[in-house]
N, C-alpha and C positions, 0 to 999 in steps of 0.2 A: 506131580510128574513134570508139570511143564520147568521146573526148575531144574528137574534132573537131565531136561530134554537141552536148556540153554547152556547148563555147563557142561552137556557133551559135544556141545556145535563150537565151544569158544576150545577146546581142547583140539577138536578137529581141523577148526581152520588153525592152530597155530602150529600142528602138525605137518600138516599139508603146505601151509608157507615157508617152513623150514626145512623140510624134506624133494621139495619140486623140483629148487625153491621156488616162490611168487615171483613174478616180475609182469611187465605190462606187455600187452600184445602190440600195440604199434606204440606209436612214436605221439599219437593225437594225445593221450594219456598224461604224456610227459609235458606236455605243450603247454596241455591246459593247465597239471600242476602248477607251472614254471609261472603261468600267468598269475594266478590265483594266488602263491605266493610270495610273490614279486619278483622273482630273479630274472625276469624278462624285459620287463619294463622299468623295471625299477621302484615301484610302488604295486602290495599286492593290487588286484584288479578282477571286475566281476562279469569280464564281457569274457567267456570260455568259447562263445562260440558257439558251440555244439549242448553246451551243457547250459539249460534258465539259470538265468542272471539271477532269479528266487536264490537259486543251491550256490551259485557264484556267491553272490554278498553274503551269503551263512558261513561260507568258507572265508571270506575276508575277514569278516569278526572273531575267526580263529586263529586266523593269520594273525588278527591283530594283538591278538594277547601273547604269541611267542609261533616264532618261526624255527623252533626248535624240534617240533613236534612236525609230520609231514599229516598236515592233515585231510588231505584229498585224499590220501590213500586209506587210512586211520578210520574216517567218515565212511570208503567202501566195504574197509571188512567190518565196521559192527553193522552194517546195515548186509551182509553175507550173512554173518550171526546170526542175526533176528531171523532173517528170513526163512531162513532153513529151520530154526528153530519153531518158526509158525509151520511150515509145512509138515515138518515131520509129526508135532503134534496133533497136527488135524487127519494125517494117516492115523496115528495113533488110537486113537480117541474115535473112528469112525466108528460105527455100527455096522450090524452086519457087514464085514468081511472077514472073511476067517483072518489067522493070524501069518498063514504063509504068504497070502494075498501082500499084508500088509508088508513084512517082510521083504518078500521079493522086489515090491516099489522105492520101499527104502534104500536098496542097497543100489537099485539102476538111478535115482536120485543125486546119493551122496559121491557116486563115481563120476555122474553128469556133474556135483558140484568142484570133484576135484580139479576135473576137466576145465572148467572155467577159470578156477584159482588159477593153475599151472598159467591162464594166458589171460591176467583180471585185464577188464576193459571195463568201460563207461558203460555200452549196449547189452554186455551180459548181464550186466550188474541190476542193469533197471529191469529187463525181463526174470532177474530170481525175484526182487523186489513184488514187483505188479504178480506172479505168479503168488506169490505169499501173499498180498492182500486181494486177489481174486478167490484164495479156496475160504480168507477168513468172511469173504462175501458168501459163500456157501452155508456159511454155520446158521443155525436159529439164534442163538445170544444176538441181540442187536448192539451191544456191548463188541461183541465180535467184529460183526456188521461193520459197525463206525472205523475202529478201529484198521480193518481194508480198506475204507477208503482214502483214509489218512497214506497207509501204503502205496496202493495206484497212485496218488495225485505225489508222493514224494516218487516214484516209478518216472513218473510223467515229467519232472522239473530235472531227472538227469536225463535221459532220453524218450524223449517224446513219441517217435517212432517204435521204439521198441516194446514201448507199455503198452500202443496202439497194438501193435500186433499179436502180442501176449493176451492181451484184455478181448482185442476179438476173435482168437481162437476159445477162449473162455467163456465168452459172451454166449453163444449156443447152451453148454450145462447150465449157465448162468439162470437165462430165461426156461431151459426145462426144470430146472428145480424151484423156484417160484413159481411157474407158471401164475393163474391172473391175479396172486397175493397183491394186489397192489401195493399195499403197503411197506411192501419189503424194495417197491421199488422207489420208494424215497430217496433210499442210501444212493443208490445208484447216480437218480436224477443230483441230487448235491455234489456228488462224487465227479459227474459229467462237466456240471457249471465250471467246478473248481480247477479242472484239468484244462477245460478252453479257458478259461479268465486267465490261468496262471500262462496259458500261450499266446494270449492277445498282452501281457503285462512285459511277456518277454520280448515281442514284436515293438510296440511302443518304446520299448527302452532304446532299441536301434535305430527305429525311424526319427526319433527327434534329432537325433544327428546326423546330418546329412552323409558323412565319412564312415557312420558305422552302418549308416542306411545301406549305401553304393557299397560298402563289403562286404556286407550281407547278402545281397541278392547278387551278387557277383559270385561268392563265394557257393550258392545255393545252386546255380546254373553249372558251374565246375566240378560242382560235385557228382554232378549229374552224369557228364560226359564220362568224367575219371570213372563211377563206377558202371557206366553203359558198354557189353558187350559190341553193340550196335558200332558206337564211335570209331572203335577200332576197324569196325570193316567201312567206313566212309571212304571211299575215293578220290585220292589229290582234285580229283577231274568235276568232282562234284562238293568241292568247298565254295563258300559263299564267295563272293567278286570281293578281292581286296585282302582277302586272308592268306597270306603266305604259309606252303604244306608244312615248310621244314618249322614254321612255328604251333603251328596244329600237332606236328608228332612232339614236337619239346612237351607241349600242354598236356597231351596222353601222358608223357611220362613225369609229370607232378613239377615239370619246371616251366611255368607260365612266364610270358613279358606281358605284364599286366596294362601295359598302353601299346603291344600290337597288338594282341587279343582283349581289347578293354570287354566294357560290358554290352556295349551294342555289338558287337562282335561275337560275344560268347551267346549273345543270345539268338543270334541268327545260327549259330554252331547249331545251338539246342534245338532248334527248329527243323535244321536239316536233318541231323539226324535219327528225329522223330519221323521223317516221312521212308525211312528203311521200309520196304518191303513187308508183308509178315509173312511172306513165304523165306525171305532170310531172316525175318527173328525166328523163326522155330529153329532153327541149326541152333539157336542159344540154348538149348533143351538138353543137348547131349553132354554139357559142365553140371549133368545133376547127377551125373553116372559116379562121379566123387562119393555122393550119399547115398548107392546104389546097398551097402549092405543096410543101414539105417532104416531107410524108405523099406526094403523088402521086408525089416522084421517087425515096419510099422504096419504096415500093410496086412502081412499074415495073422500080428493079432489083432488090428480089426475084423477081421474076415471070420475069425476064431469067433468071438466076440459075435458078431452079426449072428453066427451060424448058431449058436449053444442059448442064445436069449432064449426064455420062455415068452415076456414080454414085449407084444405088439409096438407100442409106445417106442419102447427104446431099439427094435428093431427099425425102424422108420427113422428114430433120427438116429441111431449108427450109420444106415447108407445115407442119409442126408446128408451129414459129417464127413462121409467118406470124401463125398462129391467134392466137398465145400473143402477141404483141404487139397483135393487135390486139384481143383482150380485155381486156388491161392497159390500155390506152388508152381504153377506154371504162367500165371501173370507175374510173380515173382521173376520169373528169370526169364521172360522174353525180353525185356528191357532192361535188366540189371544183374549183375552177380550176383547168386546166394552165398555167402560168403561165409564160412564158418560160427563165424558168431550170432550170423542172422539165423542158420537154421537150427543152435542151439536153443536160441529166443523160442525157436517152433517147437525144440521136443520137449521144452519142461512144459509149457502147459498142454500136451498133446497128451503128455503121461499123465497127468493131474485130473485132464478129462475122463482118459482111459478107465485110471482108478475109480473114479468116480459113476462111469456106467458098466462097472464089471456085474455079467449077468449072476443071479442069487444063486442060479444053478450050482452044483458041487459036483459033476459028474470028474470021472479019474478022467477020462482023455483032456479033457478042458482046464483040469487041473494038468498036466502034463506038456501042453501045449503053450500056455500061458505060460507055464514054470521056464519053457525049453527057450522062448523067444525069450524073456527077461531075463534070462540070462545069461544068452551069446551078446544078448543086447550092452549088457553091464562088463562080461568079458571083451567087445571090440572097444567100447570106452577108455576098459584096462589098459588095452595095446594102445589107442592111440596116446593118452598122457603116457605112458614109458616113451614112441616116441617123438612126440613132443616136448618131455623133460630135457632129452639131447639135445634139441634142438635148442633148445631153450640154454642148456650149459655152455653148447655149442655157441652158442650168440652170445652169452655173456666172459665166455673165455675170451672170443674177437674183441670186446669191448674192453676187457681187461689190460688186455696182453697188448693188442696192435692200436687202439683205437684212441681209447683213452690216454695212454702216455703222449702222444702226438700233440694232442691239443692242450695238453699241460704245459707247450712250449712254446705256446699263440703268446704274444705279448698281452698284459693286463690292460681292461678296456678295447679290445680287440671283438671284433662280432667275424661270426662262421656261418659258412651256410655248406650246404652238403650240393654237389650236383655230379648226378650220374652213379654215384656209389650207395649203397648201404649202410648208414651211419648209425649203429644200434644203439640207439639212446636209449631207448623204452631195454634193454639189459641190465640199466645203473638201478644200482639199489633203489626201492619204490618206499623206501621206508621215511628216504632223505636225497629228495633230488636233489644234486650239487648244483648250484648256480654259476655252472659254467654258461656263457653268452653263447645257446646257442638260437642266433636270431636268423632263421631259414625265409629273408627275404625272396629267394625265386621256389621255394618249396611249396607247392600247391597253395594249403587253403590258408596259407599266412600272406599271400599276395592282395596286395590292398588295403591290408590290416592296417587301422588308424594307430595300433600299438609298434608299429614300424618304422610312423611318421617321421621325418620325410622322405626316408628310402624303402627300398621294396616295392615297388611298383614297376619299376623294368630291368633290365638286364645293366642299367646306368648303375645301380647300387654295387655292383660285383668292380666299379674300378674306384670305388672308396678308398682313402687312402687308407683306412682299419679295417677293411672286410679281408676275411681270409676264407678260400673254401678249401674243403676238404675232399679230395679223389682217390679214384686206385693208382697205386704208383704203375701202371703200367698203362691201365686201360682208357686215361686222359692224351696218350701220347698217340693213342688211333685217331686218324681221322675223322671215323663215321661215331664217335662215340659223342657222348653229351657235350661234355667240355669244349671241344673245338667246335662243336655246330653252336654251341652259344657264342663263342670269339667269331666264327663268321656271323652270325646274326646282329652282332653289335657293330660288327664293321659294316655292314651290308644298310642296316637303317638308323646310324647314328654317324653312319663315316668316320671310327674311330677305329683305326686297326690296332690291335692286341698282342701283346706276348704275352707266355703262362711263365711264371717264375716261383722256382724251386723257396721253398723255406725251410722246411723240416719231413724226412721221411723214413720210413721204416722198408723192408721188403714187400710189405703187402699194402699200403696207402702212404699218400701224399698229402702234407699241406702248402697250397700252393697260393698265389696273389695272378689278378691280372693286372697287366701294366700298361696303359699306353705304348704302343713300339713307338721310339726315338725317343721316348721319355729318361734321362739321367736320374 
């Protein structure tokens, strides 16, 4: 079976990437490609960033054999394959559950994976990952066993975070289906070691360089802000001494001056903004109204669930679970976005649990109620890839049509950074990122990057004699927009005043240069 289970998931995903089509949800995707295969820097390179330098240098060694093939992406759908390929088998294959049970999970599953495809990212990719070797952690084969852990810990080396959160939504049925087996909890304890080692190897690699150290923990603190609800309601009046607003709201909006907001700077940010109120974090509670039908038909079948157990045991930890999810969900977003692809990470292994403590009972209502939420649940997944696919064509026709041709008109050896607009990179084919130069010195978390070196660190890089950036042809010639509050900021703490000068434009964007004014 399990053969017939792998060649239906490599059929599936070539379907669904053909059909969506694939492309990437943001633009980090593309970045890290771009790094990894060198068209960034010039040499491929294993500092991703966001993704252990482990899976970085496995991607250089691929790189190294031919850049022909785009392997960052190539690497994410077989490891989609597999994964799917382990979950649905271990549906398969469970015992007691009837077959509609089984059924019904599959299909809200394979629509949750479509969902992902339609917007592949790095965070999705590791929660399908760690979700597939958390259920082969389920199985009795210790063959099985081993086998999860190798998954979580490769979960773990593309993002860390997201394994973490997957693995401890899991971690609950984990320890109730072992319970005091000790023995079973070997895999785990190796499994644990492997995952910190491999995060203390990835730490190390950064700290011995002082430049990837300081943009590292610069880049750590930023991210922070960028994705804090909180940051945004911070007060001009109540910024740290010495931080100017208008450079504070540039930062919110992903365009840092990495030496007016350095890293003692940003770290005093972070600080202040930690001491918000928690009577103004709770107003962060009402951006979960987004996943309001989601949550509601999670909620109903747990409740379902709690109400139809015969089973004391698992009625106890059903409402223990309840709780527990529903307190992670709301420390989730007093200080943070849940952000689509985070609470994706949350419902595959919510489902996986689900399955896993469905009561043995067979009554019709239970069958019916079960049946009725898993499948509006798999129907509103339906609607959202429909539309998402739009949006998705949508974004890549802008990239086609308006975007793309523009920057095919940059001279060769010329470096772009985008500010104030929407530059859909993460749209271009994911199969074969082009090595067009795009080096996004003031774009968030590439600021400080030693892959920069020696520009990208302040708003000085953008009067390069080769930088060219890319704007809206209209919405650069606002005053209150990005573009001119960057030309004031450089005049303001560099005493260089600026003009923006036309190179090449369409009706819907511009590429433009700044110039010194009086400059010939």
């Amino acid at each position: 079976m399990k053969y017939i289970v792998l060649a239906f998931n490599i059929a599936y995903f070539a379907v669904m990437a053909l059909a969506l089509p694939l492309s990437f949800e943001e633009n980090d995707d593309v970045m890290m490609a771009m790094i990894a295969n060198g068209s960034y820097s010039g040499t491929p390179d294993f500092h991703l960033v966001y993704i252990n330098v482990i899976y970085g240098w496995f991607l250089t060694l691929l790189y190294g054999l031919t850049t022909a093939v785009e392997w960052y992406t190539v690497s994410f759908a077989v490891l989609h394959i597999l994964s799917m390929s382990v979950v649905s088998y271990c549906i398969l294959t469970t015992a007691n559950r009837a077959w509609w049970e089984k059924i019904l999970w599959l299909i809200a599953l394979y629509v949750l994976w479509a969902r992902i495809i339609v917007d592949l990212q790095f965070t999705t990719t590791a929660g399908l990952v760690c979700l597939a070797g958390c259920m082969l952690l389920l199985r009795e084969s210790p063959k099985a066993r081993w086998s999860g852990v190798v998954m979580v810990i490769i979960a773990a080396l593309i993002r860390f975070f997201a394994a973490g959160l997957v693995g401890l939504l899991m971690a609950p049925i984990i320890v109730f289906t072992y319970r005091l087996r000790w023995r079973k909890y070997i895999a785990v304890v190796v499994m644990l070691t492997a995952v910190v080692g491999c995060r203390i190897a990835n730490q190390q690699v950064y700290d011995r360089e002082p430049e990837w150290k300081y943009y590292r923990a610069y880049n750590q603190l930023r991210a922070q802000l960028n994705d804090n609800p909180n940051a945004y309601r911070l007060a001009s009046s109540r910024l740290p001494e010495g931080i100017d607003p208008v450079d504070y709201r540039l930062l919110l909006r992903f365009i840092p001056d990495g030496e007016q907001i350095d890293l003692q700077a940003i770290r005093q940010l972070s600080a202040t903004v930690g001491e918000v109120p928690f009577m103004q974090q709770i107003g962060n509670l009402q951006r979960l109204k987004k996943y309001a039908v989601e949550m509601t038909l999670l909620a109903a079948l747990l409740v379902l669930m709690i109400l139809t157990t015969g089973n004391k045991e698992k009625f106890v930890f059903l409402l223990v679970y309840a709780a527990f999810i529903t307190l992670l969900i709301i420390h989730v977003s007093l200080d943070g976005f849940l952000k689509n692809r985070v609470f994706l990470c949350m419902l595959l292994p919510l489902l996986g649990t689900y399955f896993a403590l469905l009561p043995n009972t067979t009554g019709l209502k239970r069958r019916w109620g079960i049946g009725i939420a898993m499948i509006v649940l798999s129907g509103w997944y339906v609607y959202q890839i429909h539309n998402e696919r739009i949006t998705s064509a949508h974004a890549r026709y802008i990239w086609d049509m308006w975007q793309k041709p523009l920057l095919e008109h940059v001279p060769d050896g010329a470096r772009i950074t985008t500010i104030g607009t929407y530059m859909a990179v993460e749209s271009m084919n994911p199969w074969h990122i082009w090595p067009y130069p795009f080096y996004k010195y003031t774009l968030g978390w590439l600021t400080w990057s030693p892959l920069n070196k020696p520009l990208g660190h302040s708003y000085r890089a953008l009067l390069s004699e080769n930088m060219y950036i890319f704007t809206d042809y209209n919405g650069y010639q606002q005053p209150r927009t990005a573009l001119p509050r960057v030309c004031e900021q450089i005049e303001k703490h560099y005493g260089v005043p600026t003009r923006i000068v036309w190179k090449c434009h369409n009706h819907r964007y511009a590429v433009v240069k700044l110039e010194i004014e009086g400059k010939k």
